[in-house]
FIFI-67252 format. One record per residue (C-alpha): residue number from 1; x, y, z. Coordinates in Angstrom, 3 decimals, m for minus. Layout:
FIFI-67252
+-----+----------+----------+----------+
! pos !       xx !       yy !       zz !
+-----+----------+----------+----------+
! NUM !        X !        Y !        Z !
...
+-----+----------+----------+----------+
***
This chain:
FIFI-67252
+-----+----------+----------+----------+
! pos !       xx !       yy !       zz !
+-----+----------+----------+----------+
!   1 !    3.459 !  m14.460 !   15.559 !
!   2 !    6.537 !  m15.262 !   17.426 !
!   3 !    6.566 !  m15.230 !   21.185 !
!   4 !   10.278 !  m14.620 !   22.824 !
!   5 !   11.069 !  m14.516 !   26.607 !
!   6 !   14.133 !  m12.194 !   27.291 !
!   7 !   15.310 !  m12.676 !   30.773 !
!   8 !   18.702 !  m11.371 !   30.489 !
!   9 !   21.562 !  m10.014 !   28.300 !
!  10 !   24.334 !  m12.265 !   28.962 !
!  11 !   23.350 !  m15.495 !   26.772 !
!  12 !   23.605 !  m15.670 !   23.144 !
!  13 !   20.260 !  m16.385 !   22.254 !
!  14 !   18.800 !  m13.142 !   24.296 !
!  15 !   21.323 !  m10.719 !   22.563 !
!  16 !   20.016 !  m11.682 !   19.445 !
!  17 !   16.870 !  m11.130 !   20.642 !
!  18 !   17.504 !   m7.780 !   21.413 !
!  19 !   18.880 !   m7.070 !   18.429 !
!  20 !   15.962 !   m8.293 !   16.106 !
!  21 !   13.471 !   m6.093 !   18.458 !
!  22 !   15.758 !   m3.445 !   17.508 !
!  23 !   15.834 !   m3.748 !   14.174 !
!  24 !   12.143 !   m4.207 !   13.471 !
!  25 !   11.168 !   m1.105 !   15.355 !
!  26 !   14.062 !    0.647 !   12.935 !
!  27 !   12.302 !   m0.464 !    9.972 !
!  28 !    8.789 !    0.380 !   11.474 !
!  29 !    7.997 !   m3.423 !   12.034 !
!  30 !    5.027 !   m3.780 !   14.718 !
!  31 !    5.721 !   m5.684 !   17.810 !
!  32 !    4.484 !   m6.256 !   21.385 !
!  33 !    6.232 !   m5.850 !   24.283 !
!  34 !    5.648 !   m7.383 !   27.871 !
!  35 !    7.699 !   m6.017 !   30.589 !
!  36 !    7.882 !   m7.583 !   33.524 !
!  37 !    9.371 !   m6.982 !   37.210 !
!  38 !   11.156 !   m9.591 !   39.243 !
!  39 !    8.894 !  m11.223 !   41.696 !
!  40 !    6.135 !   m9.236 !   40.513 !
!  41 !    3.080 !  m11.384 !   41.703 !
!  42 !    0.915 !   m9.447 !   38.919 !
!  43 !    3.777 !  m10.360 !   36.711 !
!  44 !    3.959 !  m14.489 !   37.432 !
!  45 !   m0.213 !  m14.061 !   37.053 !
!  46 !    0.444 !  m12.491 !   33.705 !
!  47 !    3.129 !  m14.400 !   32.411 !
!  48 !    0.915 !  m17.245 !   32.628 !
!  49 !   m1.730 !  m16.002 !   30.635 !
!  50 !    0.618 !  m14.461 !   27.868 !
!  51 !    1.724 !  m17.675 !   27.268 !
!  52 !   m1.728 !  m19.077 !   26.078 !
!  53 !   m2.135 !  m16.379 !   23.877 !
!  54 !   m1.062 !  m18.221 !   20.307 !
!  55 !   m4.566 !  m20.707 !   21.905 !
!  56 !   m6.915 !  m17.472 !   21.483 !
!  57 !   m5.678 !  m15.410 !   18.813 !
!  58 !   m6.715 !  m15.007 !   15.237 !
!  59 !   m5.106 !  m17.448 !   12.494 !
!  60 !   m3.942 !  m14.696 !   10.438 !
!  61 !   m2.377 !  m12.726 !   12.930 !
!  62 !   m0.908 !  m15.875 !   14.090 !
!  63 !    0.664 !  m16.329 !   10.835 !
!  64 !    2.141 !  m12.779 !   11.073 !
!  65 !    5.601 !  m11.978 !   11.245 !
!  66 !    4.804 !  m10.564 !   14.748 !
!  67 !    7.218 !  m10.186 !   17.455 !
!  68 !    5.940 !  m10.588 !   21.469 !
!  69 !    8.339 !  m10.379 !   23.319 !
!  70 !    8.437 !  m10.569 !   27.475 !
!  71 !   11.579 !   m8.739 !   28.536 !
!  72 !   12.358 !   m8.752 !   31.810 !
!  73 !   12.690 !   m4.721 !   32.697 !
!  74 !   15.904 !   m4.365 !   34.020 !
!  75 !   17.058 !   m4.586 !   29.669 !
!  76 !   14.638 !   m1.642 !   28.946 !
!  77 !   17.811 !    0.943 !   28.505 !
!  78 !   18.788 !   m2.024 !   25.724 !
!  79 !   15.931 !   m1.103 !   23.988 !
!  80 !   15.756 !    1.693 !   21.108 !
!  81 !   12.217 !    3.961 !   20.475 !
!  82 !   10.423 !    1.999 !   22.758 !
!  83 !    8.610 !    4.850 !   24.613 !
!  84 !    9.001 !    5.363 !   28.566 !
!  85 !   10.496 !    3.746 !   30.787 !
!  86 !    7.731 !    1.323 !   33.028 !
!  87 !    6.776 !    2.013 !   36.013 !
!  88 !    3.999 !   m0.219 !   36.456 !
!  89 !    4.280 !   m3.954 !   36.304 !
!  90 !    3.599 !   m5.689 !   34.383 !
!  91 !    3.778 !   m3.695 !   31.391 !
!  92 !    2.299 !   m4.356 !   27.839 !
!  93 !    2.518 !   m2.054 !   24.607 !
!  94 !    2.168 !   m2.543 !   20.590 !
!  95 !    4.846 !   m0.589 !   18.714 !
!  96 !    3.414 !    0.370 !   14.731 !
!  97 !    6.104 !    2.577 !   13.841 !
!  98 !    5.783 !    5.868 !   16.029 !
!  99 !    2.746 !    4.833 !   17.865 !
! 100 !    2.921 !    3.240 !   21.208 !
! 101 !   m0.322 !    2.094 !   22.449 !
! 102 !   m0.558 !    0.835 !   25.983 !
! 103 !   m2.505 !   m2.101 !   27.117 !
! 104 !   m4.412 !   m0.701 !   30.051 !
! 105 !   m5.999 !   m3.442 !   32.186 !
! 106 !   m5.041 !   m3.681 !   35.481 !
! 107 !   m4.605 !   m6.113 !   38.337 !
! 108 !   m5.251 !   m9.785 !   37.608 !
! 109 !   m7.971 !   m8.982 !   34.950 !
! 110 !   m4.768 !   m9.878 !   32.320 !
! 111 !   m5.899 !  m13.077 !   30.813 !
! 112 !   m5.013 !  m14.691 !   27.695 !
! 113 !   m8.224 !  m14.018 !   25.663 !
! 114 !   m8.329 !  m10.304 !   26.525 !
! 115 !   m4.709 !   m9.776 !   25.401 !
! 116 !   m5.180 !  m11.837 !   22.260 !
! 117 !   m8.255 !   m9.814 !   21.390 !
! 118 !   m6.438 !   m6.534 !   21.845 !
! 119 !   m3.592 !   m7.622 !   19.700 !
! 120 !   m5.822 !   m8.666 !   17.271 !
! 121 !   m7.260 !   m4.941 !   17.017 !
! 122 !   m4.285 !   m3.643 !   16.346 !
! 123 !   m2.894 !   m5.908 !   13.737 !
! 124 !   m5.823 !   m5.531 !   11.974 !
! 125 !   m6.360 !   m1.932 !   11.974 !
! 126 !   m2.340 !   m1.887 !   10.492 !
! 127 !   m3.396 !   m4.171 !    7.830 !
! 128 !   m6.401 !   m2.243 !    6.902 !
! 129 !   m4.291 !    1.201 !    6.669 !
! 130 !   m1.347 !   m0.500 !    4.748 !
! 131 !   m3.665 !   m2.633 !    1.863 !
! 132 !   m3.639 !   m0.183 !   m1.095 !
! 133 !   m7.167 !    1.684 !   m2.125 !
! 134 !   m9.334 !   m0.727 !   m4.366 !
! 135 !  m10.351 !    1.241 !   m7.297 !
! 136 !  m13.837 !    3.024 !   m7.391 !
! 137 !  m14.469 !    0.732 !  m10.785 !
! 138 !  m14.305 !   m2.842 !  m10.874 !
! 139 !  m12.258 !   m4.963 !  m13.462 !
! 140 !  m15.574 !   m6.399 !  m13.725 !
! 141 !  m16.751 !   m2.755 !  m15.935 !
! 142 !  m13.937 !   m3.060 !  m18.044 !
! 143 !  m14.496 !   m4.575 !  m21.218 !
! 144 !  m12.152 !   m8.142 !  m21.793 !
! 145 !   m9.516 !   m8.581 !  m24.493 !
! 146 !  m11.854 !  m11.381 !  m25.908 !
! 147 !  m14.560 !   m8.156 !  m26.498 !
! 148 !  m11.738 !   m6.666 !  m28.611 !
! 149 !  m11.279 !   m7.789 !  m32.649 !
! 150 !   m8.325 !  m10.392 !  m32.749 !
! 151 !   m5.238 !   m9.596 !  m34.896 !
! 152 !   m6.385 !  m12.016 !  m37.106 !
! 153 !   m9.341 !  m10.324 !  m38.702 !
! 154 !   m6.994 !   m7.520 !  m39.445 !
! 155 !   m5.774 !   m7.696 !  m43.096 !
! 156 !   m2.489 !   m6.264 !  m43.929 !
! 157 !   m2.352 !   m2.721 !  m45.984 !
! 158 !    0.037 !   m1.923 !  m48.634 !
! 159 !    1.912 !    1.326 !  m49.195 !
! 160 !    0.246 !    1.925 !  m52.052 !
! 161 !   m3.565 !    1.466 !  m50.433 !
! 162 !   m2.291 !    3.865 !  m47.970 !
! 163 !    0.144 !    6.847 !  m49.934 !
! 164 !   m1.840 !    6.726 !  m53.341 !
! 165 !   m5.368 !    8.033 !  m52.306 !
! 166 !   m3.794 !   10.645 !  m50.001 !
! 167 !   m1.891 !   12.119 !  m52.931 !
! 168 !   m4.815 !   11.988 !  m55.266 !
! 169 !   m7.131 !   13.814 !  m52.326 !
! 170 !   m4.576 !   16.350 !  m52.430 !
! 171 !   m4.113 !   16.661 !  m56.282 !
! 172 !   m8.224 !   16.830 !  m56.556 !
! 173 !   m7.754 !   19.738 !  m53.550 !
! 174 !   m5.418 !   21.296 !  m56.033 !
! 175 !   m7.671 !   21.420 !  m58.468 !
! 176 !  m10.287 !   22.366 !  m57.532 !
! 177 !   m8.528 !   25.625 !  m56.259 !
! 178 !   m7.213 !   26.302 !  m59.645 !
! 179 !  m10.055 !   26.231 !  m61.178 !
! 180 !  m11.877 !   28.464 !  m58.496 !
! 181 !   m9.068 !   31.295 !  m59.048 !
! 182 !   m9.069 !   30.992 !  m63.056 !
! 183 !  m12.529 !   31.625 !  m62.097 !
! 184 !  m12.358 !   34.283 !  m59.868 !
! 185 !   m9.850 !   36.186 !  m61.984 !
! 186 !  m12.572 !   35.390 !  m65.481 !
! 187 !  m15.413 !   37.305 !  m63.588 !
! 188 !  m12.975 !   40.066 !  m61.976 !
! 189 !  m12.001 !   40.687 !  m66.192 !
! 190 !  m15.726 !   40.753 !  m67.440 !
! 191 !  m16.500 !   42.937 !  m64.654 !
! 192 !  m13.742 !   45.469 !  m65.803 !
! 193 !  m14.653 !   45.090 !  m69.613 !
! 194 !  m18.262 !   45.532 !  m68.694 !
! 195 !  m17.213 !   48.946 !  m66.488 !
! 196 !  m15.500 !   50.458 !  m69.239 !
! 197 !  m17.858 !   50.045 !  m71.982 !
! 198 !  m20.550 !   52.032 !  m69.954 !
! 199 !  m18.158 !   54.822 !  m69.951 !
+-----+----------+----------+----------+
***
């Protein structure tokens, strides 16, 4: 997670600040924002609390590529897709994408430890959606490739072993149909002989 503090548009730094906000809500990047109001007392209270955040938060959300950013509000209109326009101060939301979820304590109850927590919740509910499905089987029920024979115990198989016996199954076939029609055709003869000698 990397915490920025925007409080204009005129230096360097800050305009390419702006610009990486914009670009990772374009590519559907989550990110907190913190907007805050000149001389805000609720704001100063705040400000000092979001700044101990990294102290309470999760190590793996830590190690996220997470923006939170506190922008002072006057640069909202340099924003893009970042919801309404605040007009309470101060001013927290997590941006997944479409979704704009508002952090909705109020007054001084904005410490460190709550707003870690409820970052937290959200990063991990992403992470849970995004992970791909783990299969209904295990690996575990498939056999291994040891289980299987190795190529070795294969032996290799000549033309011959393979072509020979098929043409002799189908000669035998042959055969034995030609020998079944002379048959046939004998018995259909005697049968004839047989009818005309009783007349």
């Amino acid at each position: 997670m990397e915490l920025i503090s925007i409080e204009n548009n005129t230096e360097p730094n800050n305009i390419l600040s702006i610009q990486k906000i914009n670009n990772n809500i374009n590519r559907k990047k989550p990110i907190v924002l913190y907007f805050y109001m000149d001389d805000c007392p609720y704001c100063i209270t705040t400000t000092k609390e979001w700044n101990q955040i990294p102290k309470h938060i999760n190590r793996e959300i830590l190690d996220d590529e997470l923006l939170a950013i506190r922008i002072n509000q006057l640069l909202f209109t340099s924003l893009n897709n970042v919801g309404e326009q605040p007009r309470l101060f101060p001013n927290i939301r997590y941006i997944n994408g479409n979704t704009i979820t508002q952090y909705n304590k109020e007054g001084v109850d904005r410490n460190a430890s709550d707003i870690a927590k409820w970052i937290e919740d959200k990063q991990t509910k992403r992470v849970s959606l995004t992970k791909p499905m783990k299969s209904l089987h295990s690996m575990k029920s498939y056999p291994s490739m040891k289980s299987y024979p190795s190529m070795k115990s294969y032996k290799p198989v000549s033309y011959e072993e393979i072509v020979v016996p098929i043409r002799k199954s189908r000669k035998s076939i042959k055969s034995k149909k030609s020998i079944k029609s002379k048959k046939s055709k004998k018995s259909k003869k005697s049968r004839k002989s047989f009818n005309l000698s009783l007349h």
